[in-house]
Residue frames relative to the residue before (quaternion, step in Angstrom):
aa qw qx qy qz dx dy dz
X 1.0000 0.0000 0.0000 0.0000 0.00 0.00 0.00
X 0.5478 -0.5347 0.5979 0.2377 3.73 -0.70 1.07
X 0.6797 0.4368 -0.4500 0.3804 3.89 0.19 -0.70
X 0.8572 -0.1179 0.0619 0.4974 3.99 0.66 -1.09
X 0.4923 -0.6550 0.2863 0.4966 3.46 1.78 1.08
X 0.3672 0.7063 -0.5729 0.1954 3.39 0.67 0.48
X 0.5761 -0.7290 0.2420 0.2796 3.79 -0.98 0.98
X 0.3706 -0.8048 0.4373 0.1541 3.23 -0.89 0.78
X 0.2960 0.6127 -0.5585 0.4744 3.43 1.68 0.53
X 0.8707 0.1995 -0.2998 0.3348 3.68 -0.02 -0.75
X 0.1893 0.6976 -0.6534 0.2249 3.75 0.63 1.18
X 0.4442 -0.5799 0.6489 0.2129 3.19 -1.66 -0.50
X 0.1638 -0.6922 0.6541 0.2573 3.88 -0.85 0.66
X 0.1076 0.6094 -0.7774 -0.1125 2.42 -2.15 0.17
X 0.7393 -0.4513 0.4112 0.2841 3.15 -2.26 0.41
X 0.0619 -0.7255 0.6535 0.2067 3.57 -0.70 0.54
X 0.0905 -0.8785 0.4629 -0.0756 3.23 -1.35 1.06
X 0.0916 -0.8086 0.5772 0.0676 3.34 -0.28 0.30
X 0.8434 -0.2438 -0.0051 0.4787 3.81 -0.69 1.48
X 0.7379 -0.3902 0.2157 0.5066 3.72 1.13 1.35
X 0.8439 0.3289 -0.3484 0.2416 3.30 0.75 0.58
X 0.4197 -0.7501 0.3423 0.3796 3.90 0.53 1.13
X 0.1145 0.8310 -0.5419 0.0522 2.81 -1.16 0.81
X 0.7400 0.1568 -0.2280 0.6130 3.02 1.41 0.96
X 0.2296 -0.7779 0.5319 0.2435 3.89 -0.58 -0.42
X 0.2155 0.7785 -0.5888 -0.0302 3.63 -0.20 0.89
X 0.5709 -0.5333 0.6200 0.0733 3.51 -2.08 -0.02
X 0.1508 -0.8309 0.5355 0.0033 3.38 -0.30 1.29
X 0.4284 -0.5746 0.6420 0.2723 3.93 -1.33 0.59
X 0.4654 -0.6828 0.5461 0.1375 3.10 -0.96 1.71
X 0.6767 0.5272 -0.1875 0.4784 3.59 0.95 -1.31
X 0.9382 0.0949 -0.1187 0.3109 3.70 0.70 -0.53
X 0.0899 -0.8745 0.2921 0.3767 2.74 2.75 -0.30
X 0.3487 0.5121 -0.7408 0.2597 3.66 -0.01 1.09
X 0.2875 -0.7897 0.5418 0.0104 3.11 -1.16 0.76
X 0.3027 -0.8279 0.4670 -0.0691 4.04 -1.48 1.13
X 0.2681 -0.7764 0.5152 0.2449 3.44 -0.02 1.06
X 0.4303 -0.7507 0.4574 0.2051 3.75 -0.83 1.28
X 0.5611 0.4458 -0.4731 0.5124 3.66 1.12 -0.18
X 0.9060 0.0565 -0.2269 0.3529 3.81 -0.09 -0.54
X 0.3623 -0.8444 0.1967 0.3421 3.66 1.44 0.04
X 0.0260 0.8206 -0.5408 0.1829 3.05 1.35 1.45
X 0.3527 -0.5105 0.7528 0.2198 3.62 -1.53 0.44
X 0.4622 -0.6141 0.6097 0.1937 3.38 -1.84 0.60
X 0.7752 0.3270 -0.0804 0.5345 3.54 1.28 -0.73
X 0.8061 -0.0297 -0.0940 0.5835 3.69 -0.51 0.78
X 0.6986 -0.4019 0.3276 0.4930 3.80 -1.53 -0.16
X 0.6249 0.5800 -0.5199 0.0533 3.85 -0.02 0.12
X 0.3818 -0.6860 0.6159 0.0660 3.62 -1.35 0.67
X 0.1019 -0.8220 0.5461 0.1250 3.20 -1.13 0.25
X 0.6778 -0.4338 0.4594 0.3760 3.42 -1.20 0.60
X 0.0279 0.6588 -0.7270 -0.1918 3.28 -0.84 0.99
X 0.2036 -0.6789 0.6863 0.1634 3.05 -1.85 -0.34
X 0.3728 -0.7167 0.5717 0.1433 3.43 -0.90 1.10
X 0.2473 -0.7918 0.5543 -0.0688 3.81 -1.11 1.80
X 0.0588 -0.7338 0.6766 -0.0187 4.06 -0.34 0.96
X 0.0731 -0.5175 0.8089 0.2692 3.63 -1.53 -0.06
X 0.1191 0.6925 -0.7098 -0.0493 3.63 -1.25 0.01
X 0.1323 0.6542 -0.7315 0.1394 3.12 -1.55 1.28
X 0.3947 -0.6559 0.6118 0.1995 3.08 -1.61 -0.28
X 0.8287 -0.2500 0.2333 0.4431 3.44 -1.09 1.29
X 0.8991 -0.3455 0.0254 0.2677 3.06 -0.14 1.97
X 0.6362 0.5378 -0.4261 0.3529 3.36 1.82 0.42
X 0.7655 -0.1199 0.2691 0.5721 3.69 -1.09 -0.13
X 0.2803 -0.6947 0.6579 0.0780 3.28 -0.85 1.07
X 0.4016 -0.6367 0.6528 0.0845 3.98 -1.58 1.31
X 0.1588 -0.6825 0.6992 0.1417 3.63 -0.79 0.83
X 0.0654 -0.8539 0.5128 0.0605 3.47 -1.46 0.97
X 0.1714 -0.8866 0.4230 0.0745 3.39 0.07 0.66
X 0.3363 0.6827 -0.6095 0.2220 3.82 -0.77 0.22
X 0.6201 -0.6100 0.4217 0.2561 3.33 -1.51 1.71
X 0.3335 -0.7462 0.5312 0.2231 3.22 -1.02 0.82
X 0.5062 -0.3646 0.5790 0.5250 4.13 -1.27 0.86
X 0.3705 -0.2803 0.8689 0.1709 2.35 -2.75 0.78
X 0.3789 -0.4965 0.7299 0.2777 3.25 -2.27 0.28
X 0.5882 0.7865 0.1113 0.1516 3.50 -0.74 -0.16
């Protein structure tokens, strides 16, 4: 969490919505519950953002799957 580097492995998701329909998927700070939409890493509370980062598995027909990682462009 940007607020006191506290980790963001142990948030919680949830479904943003807007009259029952999702339209995003964000991830709340156990430690301070401000919360971040994971697709563009807005903050709910003051100007912070986070670093996304863009996540592939790739394999091939049923072997061991390859995590790939690499920051995703801002628009913007």
């Amino acid at each position: 969490c940007p607020h006191s580097s506290f980790p963001l492995s142990r948030g919680t998701l949830f479904d943003i919505e807007d009259f029952g329909v999702v339209l995003s998927a964000g991830l709340t700070c156990p430690k301070h519950d401000w919360s971040f939409d994971l697709f563009t890493g807005t903050g709910d509370r003051g100007n912070y953002r986070l670093k996304i980062w863009e996540v592939q598995l790739r394999g091939v027909d049923g072997s061991d799957k390859e995590i790939w990682v690499r920051k995703k462009q801002r628009m913007g």
